[in-house]
Backbone as a printed PyTorch tensor [residue, N CA C, xyz], in Angstrom:
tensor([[[ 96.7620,  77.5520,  86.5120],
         [ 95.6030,  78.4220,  86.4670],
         [ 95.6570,  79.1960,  85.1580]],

        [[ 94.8170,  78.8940,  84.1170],
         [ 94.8400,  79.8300,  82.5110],
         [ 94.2300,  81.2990,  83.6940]],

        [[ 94.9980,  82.7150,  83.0980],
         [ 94.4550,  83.2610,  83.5380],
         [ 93.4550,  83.9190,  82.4040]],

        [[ 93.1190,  83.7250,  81.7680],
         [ 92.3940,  84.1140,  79.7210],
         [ 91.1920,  83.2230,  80.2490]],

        [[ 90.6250,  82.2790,  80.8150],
         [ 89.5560,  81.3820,  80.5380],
         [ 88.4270,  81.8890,  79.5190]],

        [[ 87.9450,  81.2460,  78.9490],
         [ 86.4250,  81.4270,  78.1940],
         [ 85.6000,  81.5940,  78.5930]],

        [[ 84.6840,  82.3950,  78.3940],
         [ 83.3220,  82.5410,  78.8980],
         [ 83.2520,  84.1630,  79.2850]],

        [[ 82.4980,  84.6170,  79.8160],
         [ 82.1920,  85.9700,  80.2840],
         [ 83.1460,  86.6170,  81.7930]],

        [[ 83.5890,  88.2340,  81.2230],
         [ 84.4480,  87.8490,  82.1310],
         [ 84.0950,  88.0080,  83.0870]],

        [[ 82.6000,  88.8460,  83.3570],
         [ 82.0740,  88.9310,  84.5740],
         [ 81.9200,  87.3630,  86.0990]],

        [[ 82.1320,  86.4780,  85.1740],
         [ 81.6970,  85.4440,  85.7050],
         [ 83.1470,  84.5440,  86.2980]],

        [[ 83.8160,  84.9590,  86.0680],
         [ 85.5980,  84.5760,  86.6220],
         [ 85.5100,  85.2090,  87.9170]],

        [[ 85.9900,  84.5990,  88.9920],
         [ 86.1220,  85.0900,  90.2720],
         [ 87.8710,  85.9480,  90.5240]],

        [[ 88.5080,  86.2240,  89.8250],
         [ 89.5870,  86.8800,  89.8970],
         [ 89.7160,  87.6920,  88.8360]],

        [[ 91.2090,  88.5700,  89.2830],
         [ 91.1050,  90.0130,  87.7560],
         [ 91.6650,  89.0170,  86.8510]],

        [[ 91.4920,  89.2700,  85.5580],
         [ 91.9300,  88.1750,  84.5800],
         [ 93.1560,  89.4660,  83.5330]],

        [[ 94.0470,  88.6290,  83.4850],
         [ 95.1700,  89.2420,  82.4780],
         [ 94.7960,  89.7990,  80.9580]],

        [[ 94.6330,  90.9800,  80.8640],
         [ 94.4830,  91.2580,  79.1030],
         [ 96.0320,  90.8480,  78.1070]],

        [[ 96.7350,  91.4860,  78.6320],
         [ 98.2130,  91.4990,  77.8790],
         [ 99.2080,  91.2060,  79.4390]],

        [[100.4820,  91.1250,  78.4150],
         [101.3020,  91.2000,  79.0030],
         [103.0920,  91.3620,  78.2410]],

        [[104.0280,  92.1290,  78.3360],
         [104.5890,  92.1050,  77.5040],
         [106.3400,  92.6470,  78.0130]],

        [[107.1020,  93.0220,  77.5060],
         [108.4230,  93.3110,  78.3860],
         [109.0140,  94.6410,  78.0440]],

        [[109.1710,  95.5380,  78.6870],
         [109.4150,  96.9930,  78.5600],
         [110.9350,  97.5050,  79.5400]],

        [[111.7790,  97.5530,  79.0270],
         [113.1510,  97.9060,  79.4980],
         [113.4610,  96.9330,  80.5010]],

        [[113.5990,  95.3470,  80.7560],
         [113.5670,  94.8430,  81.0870],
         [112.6680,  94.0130,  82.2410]],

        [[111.5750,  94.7660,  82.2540],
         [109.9570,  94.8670,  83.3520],
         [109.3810,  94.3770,  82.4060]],

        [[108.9590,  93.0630,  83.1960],
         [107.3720,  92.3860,  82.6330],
         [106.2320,  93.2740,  83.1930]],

        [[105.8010,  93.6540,  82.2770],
         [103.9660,  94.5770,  82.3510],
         [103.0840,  94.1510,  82.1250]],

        [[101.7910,  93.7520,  83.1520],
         [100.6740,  93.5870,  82.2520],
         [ 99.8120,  94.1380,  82.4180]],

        [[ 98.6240,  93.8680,  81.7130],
         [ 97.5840,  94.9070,  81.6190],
         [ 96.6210,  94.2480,  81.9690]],

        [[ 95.3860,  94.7950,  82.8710],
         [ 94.4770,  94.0190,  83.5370],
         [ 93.3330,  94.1450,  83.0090]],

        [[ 92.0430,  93.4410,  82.9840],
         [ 90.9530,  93.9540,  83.2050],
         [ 90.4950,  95.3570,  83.8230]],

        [[ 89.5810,  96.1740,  83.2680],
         [ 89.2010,  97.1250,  84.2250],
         [ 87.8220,  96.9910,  84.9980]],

        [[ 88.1280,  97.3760,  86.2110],
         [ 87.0230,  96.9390,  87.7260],
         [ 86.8830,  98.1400,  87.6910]],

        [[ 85.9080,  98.1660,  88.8890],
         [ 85.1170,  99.0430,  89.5290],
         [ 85.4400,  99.3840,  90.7600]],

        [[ 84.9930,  99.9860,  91.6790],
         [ 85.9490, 100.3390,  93.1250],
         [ 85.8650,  99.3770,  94.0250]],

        [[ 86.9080,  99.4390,  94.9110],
         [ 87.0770,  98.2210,  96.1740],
         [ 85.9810,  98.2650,  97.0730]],

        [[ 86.4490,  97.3470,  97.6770],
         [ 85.2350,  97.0580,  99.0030],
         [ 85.5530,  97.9180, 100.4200]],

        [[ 86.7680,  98.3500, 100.0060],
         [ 87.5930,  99.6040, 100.8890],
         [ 86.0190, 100.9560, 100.8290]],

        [[ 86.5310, 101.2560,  99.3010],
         [ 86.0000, 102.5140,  99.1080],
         [ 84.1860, 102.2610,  98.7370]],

        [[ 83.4880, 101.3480,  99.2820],
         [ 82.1970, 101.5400,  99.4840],
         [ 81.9120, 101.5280, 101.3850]],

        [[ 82.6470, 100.7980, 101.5360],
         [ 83.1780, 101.0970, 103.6070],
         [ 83.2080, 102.6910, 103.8110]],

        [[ 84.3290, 103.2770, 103.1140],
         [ 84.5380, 104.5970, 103.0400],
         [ 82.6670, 105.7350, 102.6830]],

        [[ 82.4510, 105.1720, 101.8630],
         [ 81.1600, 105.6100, 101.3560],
         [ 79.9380, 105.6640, 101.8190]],

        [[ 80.0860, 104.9000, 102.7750],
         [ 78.8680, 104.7390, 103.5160],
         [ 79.3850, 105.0830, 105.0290]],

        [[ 80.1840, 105.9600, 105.2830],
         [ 80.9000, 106.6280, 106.3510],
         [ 81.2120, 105.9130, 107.4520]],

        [[ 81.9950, 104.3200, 106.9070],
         [ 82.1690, 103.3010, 107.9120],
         [ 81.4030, 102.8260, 108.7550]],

        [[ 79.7850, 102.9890, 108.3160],
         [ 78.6670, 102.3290, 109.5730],
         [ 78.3210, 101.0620, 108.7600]],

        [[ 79.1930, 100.2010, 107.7400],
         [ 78.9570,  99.0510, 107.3480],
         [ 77.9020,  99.1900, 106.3810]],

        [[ 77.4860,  97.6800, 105.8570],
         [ 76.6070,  97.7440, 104.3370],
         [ 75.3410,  97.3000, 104.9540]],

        [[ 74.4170,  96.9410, 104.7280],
         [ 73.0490,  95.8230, 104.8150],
         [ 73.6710,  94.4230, 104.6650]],

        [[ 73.0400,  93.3940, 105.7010],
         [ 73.7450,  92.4340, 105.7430],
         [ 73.1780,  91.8790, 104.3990]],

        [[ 72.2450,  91.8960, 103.5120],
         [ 71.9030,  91.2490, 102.4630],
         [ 72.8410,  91.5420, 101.5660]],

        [[ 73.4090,  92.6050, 101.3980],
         [ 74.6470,  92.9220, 100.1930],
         [ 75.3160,  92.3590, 100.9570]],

        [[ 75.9060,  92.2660, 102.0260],
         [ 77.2980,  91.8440, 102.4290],
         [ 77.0580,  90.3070, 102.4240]],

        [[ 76.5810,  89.6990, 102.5470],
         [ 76.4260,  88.3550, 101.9140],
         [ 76.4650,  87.9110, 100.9310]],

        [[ 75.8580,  88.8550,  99.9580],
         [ 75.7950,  88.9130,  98.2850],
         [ 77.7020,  88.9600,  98.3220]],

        [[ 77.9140,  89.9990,  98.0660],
         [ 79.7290,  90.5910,  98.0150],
         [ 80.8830,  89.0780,  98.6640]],

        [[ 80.0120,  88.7590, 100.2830],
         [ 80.7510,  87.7350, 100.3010],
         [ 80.6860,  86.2890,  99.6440]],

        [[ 79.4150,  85.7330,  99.1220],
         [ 79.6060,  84.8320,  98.6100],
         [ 80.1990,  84.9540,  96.9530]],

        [[ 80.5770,  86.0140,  97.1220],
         [ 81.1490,  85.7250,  95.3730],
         [ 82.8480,  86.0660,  95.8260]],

        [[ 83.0340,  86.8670,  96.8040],
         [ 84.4190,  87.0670,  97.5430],
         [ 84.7030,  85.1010,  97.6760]],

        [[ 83.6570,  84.1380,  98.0230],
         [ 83.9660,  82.7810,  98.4380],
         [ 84.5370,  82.3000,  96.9320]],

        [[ 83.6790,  82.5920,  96.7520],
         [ 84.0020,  81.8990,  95.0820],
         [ 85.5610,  82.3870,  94.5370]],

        [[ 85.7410,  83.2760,  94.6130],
         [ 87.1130,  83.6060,  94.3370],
         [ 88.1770,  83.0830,  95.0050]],

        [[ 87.7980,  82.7750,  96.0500],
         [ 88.7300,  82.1300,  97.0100],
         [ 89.2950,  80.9320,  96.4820]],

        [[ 87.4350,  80.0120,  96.7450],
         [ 87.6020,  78.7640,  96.1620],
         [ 88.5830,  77.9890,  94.9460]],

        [[ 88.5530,  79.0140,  93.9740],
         [ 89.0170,  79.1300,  92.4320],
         [ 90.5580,  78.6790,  92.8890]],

        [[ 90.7170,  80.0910,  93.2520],
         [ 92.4160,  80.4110,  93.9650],
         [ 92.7420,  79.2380,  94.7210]],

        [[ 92.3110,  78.4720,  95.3360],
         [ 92.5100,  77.4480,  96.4300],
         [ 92.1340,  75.7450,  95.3650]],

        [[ 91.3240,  76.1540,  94.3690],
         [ 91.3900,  74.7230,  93.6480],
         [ 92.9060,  74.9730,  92.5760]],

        [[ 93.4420,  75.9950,  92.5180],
         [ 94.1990,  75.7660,  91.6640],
         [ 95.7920,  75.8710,  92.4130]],

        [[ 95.4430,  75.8610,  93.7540],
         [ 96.8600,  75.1410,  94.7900],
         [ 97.1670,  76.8390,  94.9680]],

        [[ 96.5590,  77.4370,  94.9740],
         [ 97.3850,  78.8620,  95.7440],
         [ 96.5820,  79.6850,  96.7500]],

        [[ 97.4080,  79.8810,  97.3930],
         [ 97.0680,  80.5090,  98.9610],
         [ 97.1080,  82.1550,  98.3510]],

        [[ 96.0880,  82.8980,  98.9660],
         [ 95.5470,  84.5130,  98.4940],
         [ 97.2920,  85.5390,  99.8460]],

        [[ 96.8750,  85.2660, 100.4950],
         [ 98.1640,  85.6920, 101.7990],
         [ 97.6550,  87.2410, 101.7140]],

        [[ 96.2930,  87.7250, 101.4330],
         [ 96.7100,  89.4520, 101.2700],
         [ 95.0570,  89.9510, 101.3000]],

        [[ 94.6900,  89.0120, 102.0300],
         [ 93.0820,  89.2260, 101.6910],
         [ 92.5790,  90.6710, 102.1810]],

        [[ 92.4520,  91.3170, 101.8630],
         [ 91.4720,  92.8020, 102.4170],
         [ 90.5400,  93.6180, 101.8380]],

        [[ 90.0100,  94.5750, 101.9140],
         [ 89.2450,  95.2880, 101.5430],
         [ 89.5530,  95.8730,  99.5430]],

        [[ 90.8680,  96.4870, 100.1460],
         [ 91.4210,  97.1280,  99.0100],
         [ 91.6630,  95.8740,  98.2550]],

        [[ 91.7320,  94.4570,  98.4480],
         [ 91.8560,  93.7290,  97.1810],
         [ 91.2750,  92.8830,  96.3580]],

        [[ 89.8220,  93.8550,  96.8650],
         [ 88.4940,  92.9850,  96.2810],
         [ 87.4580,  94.2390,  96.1380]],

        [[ 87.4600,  93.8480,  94.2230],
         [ 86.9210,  95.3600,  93.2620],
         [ 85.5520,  94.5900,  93.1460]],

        [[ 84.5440,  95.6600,  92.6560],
         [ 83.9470,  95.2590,  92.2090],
         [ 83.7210,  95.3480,  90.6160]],

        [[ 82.9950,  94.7220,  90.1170],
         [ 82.7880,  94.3300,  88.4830],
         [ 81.5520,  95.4240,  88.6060]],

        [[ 81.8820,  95.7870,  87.5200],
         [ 80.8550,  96.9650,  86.4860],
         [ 80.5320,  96.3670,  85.5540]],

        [[ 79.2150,  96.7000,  85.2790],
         [ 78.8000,  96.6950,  83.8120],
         [ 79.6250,  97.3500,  82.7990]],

        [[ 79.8130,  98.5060,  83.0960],
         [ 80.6670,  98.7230,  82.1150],
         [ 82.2280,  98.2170,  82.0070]],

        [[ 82.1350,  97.1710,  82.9100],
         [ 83.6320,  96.6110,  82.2520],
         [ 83.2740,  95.4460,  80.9230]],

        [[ 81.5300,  95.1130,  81.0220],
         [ 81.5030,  94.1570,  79.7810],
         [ 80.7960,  95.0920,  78.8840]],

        [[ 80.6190,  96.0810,  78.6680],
         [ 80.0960,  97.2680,  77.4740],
         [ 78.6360,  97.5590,  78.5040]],

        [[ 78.0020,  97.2930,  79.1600],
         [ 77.1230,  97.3280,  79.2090],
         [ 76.7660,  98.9050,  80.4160]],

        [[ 75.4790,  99.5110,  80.7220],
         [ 75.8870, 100.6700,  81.6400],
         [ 76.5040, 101.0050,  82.5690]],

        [[ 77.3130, 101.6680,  83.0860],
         [ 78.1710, 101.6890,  84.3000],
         [ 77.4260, 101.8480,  85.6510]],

        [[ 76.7750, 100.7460,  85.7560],
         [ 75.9550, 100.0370,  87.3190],
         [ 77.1630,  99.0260,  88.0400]],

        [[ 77.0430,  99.4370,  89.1430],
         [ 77.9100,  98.6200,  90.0000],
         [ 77.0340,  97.3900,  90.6360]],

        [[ 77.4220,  95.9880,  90.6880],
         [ 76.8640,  94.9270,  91.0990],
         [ 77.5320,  94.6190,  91.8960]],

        [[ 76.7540,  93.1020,  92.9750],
         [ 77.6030,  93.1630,  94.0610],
         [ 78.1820,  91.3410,  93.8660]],

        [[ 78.8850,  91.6060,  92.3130],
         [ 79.5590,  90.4390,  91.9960],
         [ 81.3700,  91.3520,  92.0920]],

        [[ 82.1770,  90.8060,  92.7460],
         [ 83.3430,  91.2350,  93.0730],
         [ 84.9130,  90.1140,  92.1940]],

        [[ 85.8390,  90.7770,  92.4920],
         [ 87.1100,  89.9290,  91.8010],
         [ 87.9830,  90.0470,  92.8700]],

        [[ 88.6930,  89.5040,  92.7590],
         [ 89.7900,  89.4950,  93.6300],
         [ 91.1240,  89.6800,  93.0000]],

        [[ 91.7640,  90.6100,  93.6600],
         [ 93.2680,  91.8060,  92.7130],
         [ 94.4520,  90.8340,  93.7470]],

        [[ 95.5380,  91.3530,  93.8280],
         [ 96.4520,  91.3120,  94.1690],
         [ 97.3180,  90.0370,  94.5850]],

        [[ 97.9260,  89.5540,  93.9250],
         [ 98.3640,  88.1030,  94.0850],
         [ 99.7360,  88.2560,  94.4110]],

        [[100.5570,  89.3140,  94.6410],
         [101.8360,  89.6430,  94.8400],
         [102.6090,  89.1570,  96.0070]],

        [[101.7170,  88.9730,  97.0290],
         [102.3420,  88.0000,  98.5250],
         [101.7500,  86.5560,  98.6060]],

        [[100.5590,  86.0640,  97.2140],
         [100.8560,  84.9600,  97.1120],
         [101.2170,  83.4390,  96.8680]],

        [[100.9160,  82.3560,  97.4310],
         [101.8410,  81.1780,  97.5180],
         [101.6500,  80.2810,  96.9540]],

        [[102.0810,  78.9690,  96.8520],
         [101.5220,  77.9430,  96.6570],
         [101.4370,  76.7980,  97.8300]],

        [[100.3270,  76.0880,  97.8740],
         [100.0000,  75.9810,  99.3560],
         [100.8890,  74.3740,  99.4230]],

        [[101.4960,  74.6180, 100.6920],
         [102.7880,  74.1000, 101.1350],
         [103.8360,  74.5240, 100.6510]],

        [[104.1470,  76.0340, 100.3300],
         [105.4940,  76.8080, 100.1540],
         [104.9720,  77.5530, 100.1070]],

        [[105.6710,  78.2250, 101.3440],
         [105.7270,  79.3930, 102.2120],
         [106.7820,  80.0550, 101.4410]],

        [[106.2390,  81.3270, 101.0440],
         [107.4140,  82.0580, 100.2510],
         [107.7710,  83.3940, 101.0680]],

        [[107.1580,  83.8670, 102.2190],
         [107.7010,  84.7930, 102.8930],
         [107.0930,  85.0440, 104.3420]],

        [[108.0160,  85.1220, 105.4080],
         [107.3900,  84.7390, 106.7140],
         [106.4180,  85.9100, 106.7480]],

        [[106.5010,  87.0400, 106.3750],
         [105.8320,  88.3510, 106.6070],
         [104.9050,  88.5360, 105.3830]],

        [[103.8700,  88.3340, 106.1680],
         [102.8150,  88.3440, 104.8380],
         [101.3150,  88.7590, 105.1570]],

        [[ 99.9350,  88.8540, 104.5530],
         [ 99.0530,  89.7980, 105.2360],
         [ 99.0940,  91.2320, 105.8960]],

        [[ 98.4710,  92.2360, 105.6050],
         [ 97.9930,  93.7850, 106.0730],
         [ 97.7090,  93.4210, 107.9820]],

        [[ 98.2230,  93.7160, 108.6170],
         [ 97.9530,  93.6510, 110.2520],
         [ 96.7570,  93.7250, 110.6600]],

        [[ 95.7930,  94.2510, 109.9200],
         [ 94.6740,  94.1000, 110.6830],
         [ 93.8300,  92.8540, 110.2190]],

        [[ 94.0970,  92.0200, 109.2000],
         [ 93.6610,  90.8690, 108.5140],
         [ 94.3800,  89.6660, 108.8410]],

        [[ 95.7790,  89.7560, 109.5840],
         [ 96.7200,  88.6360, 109.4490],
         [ 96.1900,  87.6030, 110.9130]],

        [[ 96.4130,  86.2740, 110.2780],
         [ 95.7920,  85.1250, 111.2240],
         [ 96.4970,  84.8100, 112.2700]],

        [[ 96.3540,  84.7600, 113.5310],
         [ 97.3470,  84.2680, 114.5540],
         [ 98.6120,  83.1050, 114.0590]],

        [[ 98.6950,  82.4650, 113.0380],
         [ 99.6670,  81.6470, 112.3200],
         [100.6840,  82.2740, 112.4280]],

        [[100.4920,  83.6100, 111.1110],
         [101.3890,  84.4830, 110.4550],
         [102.0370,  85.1800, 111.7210]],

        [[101.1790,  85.7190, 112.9170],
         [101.9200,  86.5000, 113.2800],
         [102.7710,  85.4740, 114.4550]],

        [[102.9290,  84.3800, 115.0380],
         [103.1830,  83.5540, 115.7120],
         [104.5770,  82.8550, 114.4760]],

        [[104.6820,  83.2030, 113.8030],
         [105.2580,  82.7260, 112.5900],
         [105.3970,  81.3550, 112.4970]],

        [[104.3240,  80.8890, 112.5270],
         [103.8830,  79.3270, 112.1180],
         [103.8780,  78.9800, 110.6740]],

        [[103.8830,  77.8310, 111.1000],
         [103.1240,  77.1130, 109.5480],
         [101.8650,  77.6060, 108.7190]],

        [[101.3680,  78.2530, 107.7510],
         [100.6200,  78.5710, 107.1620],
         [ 99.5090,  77.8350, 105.7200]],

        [[ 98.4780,  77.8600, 106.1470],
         [ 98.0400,  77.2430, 104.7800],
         [ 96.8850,  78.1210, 104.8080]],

        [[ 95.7660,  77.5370, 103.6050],
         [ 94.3580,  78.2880, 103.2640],
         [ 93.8380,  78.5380, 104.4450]],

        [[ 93.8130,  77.7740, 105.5160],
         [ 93.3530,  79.0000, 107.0060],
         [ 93.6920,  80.5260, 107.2350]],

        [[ 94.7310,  80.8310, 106.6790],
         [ 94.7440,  82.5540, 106.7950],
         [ 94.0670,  82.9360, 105.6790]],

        [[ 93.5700,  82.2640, 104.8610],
         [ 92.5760,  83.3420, 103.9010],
         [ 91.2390,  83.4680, 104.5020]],

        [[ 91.1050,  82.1610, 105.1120],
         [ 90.0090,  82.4530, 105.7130],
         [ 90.0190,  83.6840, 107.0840]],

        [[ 90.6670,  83.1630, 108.1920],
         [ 90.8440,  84.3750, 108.7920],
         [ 90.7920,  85.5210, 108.6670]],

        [[ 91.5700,  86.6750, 107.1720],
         [ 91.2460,  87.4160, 106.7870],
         [ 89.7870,  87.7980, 106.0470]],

        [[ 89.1040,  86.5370, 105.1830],
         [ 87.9990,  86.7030, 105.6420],
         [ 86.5220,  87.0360, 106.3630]],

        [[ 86.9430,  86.3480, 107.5050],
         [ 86.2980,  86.8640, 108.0890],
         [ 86.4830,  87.8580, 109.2210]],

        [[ 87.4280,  88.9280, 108.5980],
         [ 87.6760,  90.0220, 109.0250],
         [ 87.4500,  90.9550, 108.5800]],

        [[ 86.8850,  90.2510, 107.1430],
         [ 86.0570,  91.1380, 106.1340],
         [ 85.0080,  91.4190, 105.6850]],

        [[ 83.8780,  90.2410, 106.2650],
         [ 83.1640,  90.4760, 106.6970],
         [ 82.7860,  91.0450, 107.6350]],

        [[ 83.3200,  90.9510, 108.9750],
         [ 82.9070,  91.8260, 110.2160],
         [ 83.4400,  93.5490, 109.5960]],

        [[ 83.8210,  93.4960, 109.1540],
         [ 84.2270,  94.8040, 108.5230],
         [ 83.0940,  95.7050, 107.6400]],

        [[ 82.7230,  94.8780, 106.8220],
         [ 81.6660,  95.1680, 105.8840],
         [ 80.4110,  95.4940, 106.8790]],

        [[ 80.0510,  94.5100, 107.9630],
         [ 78.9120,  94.4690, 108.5360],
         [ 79.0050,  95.6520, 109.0890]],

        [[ 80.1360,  96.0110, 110.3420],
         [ 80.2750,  97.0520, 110.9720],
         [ 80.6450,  98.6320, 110.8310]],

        [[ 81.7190,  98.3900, 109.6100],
         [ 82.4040,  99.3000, 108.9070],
         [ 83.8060,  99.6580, 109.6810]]])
């Protein structure tokens, strides 16, 4: 997976790497800057959920990110609210309007699909009967969390 691709970065379904470099023995890198999670518009709208027309909007570009992640052999294992920002205009110069084109953050729990790198994986309220049964796991728990994120969005 190049995480640099060409083209606009609004249009990449994940956070894309600016730098990266080594500081007292810690690899650091530096990300793109987003806009707030899908947590903190839940929060914002005092947990009574979005309009299902945005939340369709939010989720089909949440799909697309998936997709990306899943054509390039890796399983997400961490899907939730807090790990899906949204893109600003002003992250490409342009006014600081929030759209309901989103990225997807946090890749730290996961995998590559058919290696399982840790039995304990997913936020509890997102994790798929697999994980917690401690089964075999593949791109079915992203979905699961999924659509836990949607009913989330809808309901709050």
């Amino acid at each position: 997976m190049n995480p640099n691709p060409k083209g606009p970065s609004d249009r990449f379904p994940i956070v894309r790497i600016i730098e990266h470099f080594m500081f007292r023995d810690y690899m650091c890198l530096s990300f793109e800057l987003l806009g707030c999670s899908l947590y903190d518009l839940i929060k914002d709208k005092k947990y009574q959920g979005l309009p299902r027309d945005r939340v369709r909007r939010l989720m089909s570009s949440v799909l697309d990110g998936l997709t990306y992640v899943w054509n390039a052999g890796i399983i997400h294992c961490d899907l939730k609210p807090e790990n899906v920002l949204l893109v600003s205009k002003a992250s490409d110069g342009g006014p600081d309007e929030i759209r309901d084109l989103v990225k997807i953050i946090d890749f730290g729990s996961s995998c590559f699909m058919g290696k399982q790198c840790y039995p304990y994986i997913q936020s509890r309220f997102y994790r798929a009967p697999e994980v917690i049964m401690r089964l075999e796991y593949n791109r079915p728990i992203d979905i699961w969390s999924f659509g836990c994120l949607v009913f989330e969005m809808i309901r709050g």
